[in-house]
Structures are given as C-alpha cells and as structure tokens.
C-alpha positions as CSV (number, residue, x, y, z in Angstrom):
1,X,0.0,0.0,0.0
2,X,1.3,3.8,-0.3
3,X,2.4,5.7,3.1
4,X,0.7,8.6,3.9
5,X,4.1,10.3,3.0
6,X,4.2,8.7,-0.5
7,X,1.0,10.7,-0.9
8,X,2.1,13.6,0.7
9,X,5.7,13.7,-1.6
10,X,3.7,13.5,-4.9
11,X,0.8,16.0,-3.7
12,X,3.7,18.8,-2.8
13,X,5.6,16.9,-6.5
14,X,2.9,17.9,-8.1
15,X,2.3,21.2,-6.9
16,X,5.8,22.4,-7.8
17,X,5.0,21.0,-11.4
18,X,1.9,22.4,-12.0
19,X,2.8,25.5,-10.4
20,X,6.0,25.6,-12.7
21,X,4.0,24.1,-16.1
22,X,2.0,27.6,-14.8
23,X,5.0,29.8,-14.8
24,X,5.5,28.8,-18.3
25,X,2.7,29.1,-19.4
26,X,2.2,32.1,-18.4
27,X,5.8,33.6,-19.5
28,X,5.7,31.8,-22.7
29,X,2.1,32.7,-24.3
30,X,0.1,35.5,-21.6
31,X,2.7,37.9,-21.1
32,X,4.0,38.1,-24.9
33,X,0.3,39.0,-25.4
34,X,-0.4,40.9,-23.3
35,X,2.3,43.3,-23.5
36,X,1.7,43.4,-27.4
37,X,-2.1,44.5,-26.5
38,X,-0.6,47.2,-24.4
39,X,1.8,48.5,-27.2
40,X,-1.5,48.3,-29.6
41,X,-3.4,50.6,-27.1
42,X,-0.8,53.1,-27.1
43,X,-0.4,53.4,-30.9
44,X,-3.6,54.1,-31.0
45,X,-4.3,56.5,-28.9
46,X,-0.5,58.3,-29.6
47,X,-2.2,57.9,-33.3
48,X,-5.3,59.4,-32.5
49,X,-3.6,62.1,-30.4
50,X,-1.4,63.1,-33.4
51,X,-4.2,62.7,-36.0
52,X,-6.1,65.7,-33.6
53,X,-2.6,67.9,-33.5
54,X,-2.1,67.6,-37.4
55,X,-6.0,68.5,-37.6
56,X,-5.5,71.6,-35.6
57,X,-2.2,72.6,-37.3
58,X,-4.2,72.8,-40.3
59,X,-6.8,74.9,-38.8
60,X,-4.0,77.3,-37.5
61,X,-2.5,77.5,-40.6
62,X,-5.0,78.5,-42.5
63,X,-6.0,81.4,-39.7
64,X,-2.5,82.6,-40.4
65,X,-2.7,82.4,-44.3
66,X,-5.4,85.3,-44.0
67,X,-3.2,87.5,-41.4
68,X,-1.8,90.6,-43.7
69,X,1.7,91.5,-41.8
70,X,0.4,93.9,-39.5
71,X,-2.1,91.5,-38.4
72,X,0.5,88.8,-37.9
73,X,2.5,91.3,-35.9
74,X,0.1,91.7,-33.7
75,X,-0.8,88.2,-33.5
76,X,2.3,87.5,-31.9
77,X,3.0,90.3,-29.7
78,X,4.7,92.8,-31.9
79,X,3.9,96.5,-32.4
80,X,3.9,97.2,-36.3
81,X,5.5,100.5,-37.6
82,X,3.9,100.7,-40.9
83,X,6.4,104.1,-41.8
84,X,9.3,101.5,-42.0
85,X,6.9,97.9,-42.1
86,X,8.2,96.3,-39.5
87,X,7.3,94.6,-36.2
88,X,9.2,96.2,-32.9
C-alpha cells in the first residue's frame, strides 16, 4: 500500500510541477500578449492624439494664411510700424 508520506511527496511533487507548467505558461504565451495589446493601445491612442494635433495645425495654418503683416504682428506680440513695415 502507499504511506501517507508517498502521498504527501507526490501531492507537494505535483504542486511544484503544475505550479512551474503555470509559470510557463504564463511567461511563454500570456505575457508576450499581453504586452503586445498594451503597445496596440498606445499606438492608437498616440495615433489618434497626433491625427487631432495635425487637424489643428491645419486649422492654425490657414488662420495665419489670411493675417496681412500687420495682423501677424500683432498676432504675436509685436507692435507694427507701418512708416518703415516692421514689427518692434
């Protein structure tokens, strides 16, 4: 018959295996994806974050097409002396 610490060895012998068959498991297929769905999340939301700058850019650029130089001057803090058309 098998000892109560035959029984005991192969319960804790199994344990450490499937614990360890777990551990690979998990570094071998769940992690991989896991941090590739976290890299995916980020592109996209760096993508969408840069899709809404270029948008705006575009926006800004065409307010600043219209701007005469005087108008642009002032735009950015200047004071234009139309006698010599410049921007102090």
């Amino acid at each position: 018959m098998i000892s109560r610490a035959s029984l005991a060895a192969g319960g804790v012998v199994g344990l450490i295996f499937g614990l360890l068959l777990f551990h690979l498991i998990n570094i071998a297929v769940w992690r991989p994806a896991a941090v590739n769905e976290g890299r995916e999340i980020e592109r996209s939301a760096i993508l969408k974050q840069v899709m809404k700058n270029i948008e705006q850019r575009g926006k800004t650029n065409a307010e600043i097409r219209v701007l005469d130089s005087s108008a642009l001057c002032r735009e950015l803090g200047g004071r234009w002396v139309p006698e010599h058309r410049v921007c102090d």
